[in-house]
N, C-alpha and C positions, 0 to 999 in steps of 0.2 A: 475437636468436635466441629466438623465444618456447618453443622445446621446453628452453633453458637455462634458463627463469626457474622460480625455488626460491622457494616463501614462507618467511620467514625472519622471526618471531618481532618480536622486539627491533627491527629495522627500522622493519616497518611500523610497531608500536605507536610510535617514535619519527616517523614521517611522522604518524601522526595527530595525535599531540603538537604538532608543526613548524607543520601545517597548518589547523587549525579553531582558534576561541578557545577558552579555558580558561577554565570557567565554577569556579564558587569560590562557597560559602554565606556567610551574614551571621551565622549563631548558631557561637557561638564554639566549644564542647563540638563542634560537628561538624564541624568544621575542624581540632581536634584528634584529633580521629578518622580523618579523612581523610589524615592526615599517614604514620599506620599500615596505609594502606588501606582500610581498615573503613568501614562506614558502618549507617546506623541507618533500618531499614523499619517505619513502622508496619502491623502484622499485625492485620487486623480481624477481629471477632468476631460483630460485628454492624455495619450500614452506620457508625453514628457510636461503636465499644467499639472502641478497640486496645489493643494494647501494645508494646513497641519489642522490634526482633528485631533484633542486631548480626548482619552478617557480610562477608568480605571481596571486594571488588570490584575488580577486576580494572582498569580502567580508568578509576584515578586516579593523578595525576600529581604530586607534590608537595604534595598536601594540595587540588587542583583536579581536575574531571572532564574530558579530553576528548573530544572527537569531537560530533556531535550525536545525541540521545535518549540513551535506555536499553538495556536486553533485558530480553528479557520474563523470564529465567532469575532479574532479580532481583523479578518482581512478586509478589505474592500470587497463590496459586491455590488452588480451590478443591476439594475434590470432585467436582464435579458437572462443571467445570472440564475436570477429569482425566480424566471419563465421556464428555463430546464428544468433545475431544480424542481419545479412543483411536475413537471413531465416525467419526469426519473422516478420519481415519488409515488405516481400515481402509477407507473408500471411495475412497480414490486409487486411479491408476490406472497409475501404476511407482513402484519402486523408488526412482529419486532424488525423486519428488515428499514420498513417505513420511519422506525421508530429509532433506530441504530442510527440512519439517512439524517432524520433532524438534529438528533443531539450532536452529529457530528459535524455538521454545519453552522449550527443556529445557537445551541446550548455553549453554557459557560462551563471552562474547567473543572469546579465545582461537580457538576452533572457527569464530565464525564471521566470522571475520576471514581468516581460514587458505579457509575454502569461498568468501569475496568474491576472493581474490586469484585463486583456481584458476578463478572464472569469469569472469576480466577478458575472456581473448577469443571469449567465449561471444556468444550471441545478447542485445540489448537489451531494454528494457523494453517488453511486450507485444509480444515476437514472436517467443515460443513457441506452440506449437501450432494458434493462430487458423488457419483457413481465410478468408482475402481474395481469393481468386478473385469476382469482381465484389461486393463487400463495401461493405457501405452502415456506416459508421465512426461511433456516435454517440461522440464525443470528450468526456466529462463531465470539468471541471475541465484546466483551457488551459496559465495562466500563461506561459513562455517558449516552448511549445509543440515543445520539443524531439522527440515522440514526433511529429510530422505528419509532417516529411520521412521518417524508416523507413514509415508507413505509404504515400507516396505511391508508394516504392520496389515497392509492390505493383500486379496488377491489378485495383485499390478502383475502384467508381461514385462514390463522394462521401462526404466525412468532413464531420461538422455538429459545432462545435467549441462548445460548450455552458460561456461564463463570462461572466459579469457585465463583467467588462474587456474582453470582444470581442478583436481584435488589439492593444489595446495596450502588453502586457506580452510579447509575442513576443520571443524574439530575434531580431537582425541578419539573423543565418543563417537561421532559420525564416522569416522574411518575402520574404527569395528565394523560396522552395518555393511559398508561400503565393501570392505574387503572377505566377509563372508556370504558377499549376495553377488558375486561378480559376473555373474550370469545374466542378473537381472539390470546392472547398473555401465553405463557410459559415461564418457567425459567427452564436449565438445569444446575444446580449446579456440572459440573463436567469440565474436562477440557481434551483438543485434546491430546491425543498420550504419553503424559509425560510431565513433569514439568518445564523442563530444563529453559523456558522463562519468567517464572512468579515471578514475583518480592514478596520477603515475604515466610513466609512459611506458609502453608495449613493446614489446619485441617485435620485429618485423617478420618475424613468420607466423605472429596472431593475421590471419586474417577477417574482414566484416562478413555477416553470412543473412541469410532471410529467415522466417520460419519455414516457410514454404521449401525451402533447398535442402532444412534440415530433414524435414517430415520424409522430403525424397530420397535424402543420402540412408537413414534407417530403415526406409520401407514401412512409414506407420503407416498401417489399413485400417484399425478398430478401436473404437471407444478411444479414440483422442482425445487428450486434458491435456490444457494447456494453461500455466502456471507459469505468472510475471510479477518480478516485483526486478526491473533493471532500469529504476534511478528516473521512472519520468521518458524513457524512448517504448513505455506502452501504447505512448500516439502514436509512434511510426506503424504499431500491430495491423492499427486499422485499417491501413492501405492494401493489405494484405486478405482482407477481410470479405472480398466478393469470392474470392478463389478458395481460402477456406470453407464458407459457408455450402458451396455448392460441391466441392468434393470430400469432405468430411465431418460436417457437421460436428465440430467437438465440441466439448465440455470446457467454460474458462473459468478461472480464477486471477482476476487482474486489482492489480493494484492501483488505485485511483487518487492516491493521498499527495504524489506529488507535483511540489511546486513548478511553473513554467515560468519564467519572467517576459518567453516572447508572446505568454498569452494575456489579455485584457479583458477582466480583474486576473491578474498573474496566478489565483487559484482553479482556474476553471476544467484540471482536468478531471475534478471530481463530481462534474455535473456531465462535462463535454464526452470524456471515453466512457458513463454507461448510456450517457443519451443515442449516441453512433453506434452502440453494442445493440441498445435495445431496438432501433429503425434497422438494423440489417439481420439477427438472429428473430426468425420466424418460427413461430410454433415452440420458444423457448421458455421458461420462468426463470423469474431475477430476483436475487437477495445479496444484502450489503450486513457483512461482520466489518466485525471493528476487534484490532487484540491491542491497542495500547493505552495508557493514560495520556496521550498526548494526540494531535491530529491525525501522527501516525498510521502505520499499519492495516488501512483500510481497503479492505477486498469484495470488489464485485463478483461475484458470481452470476456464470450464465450456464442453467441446464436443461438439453433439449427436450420436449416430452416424449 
């Protein structure tokens, strides 16, 4: 009875414990540290001046972290950081977006462990807000391809599924979907901008491609959606982003969760690509879901009016 289910603290934190490996450092001082919860951040002053800032973390277990990632609650932030951020904030466009935006910044694991269970039977990944009414689906970054079948669920013209592995990391399940919608479904065997994020090395006749090249090699004209989650190269989208805006206004769905180390505070694409989204998408509205227990999984939305 899903109106019975209570989030309950100590539970889940023990299911996450239960469930994911327990990762555990090599230097010894932080392992002793770890044992009291604590842990030790370098706070930079300048890109290569720190110095060590103790405090306690929330999600360690015995002297080991679980779960997978971090939160951004324990990263460094900056001023300037905290200046977007209230900018990005103040440009949504309800209530729980604003309110999704904080806890996933500011709030402790705690919180948003507690906001992950409360939206177990909520709507999935990328499908809030999009308009798919005859929706042309650029699908950036594939792997299991778990988000096709929700998209096929709609009334989409063609989803163009954009990863170097093509189909062959789908899952099981997904490859049903795939193989009796093949009218509606593509594989672009190439990958965004450059290599830099992709684990493995490539065969030489992957080659790098644009959005823009792709959008032209399919002929998309209508209701464009355009759907990123490829490792952190959603910065390079923006460059892309005068020419989009002016010859197709589409619908995004971009992933903002992760880390850059060449940026300073090293999190800031979660302030920086909806800030650059929100100063060039005119006449838009903006909302921020969140689907994981961890800093994960965080997607901006951008839908024209």
């Amino acid at each position: 009875n899903i109106n019975k289910l209570k989030y309950n603290e100590s539970y889940f934190k023990n299911f996450l414990i239960k469930s994911f490996p327990l990762r555990t450092t090599k230097w010894k001082l932080i392992k002793f540290l770890n044992y009291f919860k604590i842990s030790i951040r370098k706070n930079f002053i300048f890109k290569k001046i720190w110095y060590p800032k103790f405090f306690f973390k929330q999600h360690l277990y015995n002297g080991k972290l679980f779960g997978k990632g971090d939160y951004n609650c324990y990263l460094q932030r900056s001023k300037s950081f905290d200046k977007d951020f209230n900018y990005v904030s103040e440009n949504l466009s309800n209530e729980k977006s604003k309110k999704n935006y904080y806890d996933i910044v500011y709030s402790r694991p705690s919180k948003v462990w507690e906001n992950y269970f409360n939206n177990l039977t909520g709507e999935e990944h990328y499908q809030h807000h999009l308009n798919f009414n005859r929706g042309n689906i650029i699908n950036l970054g594939v792997e299991k391809g778990f988000e096709i079948p929700f998209f096929l669920s709609h009334e989409i013209d063609s989803i163009i599924n954009v990863d170097p592995a093509g189909e062959e990391n789908l899952d099981s399940y997904v490859k049903f979907f795939t193989n009796t919608h093949k009218e509606k479904i593509f594989f672009e065997k190439s990958f965004l901008y450059n290599s830099s994020r992709i684990e493995g090395k490539l065969p030489k006749f992957i080659k790098s491609t644009t959005l823009i090249d792709i959008i032209k090699k399919y002929k998309v004209k209508e209701n464009l959606i355009i759907k990123s989650d490829i490792e952190g190269l959603e910065i390079e989208i923006l460059n892309e982003l005068p020419q989009l805006m002016r010859e197709f206004r589409p619908q995004f769905a971009i992933s903002i969760y992760h880390l850059d180390n060449s940026l300073f505070p090293n999190h800031a694409q979660i302030t920086l690509i909806p800030k650059i989204l929100i100063e060039n998408c005119i006449n838009y509205k903006f909302y921020i879901e969140h689907y994981s227990y961890n800093r994960g999984e965080t997607v901006f939305y951008c839908i024209p009016n």
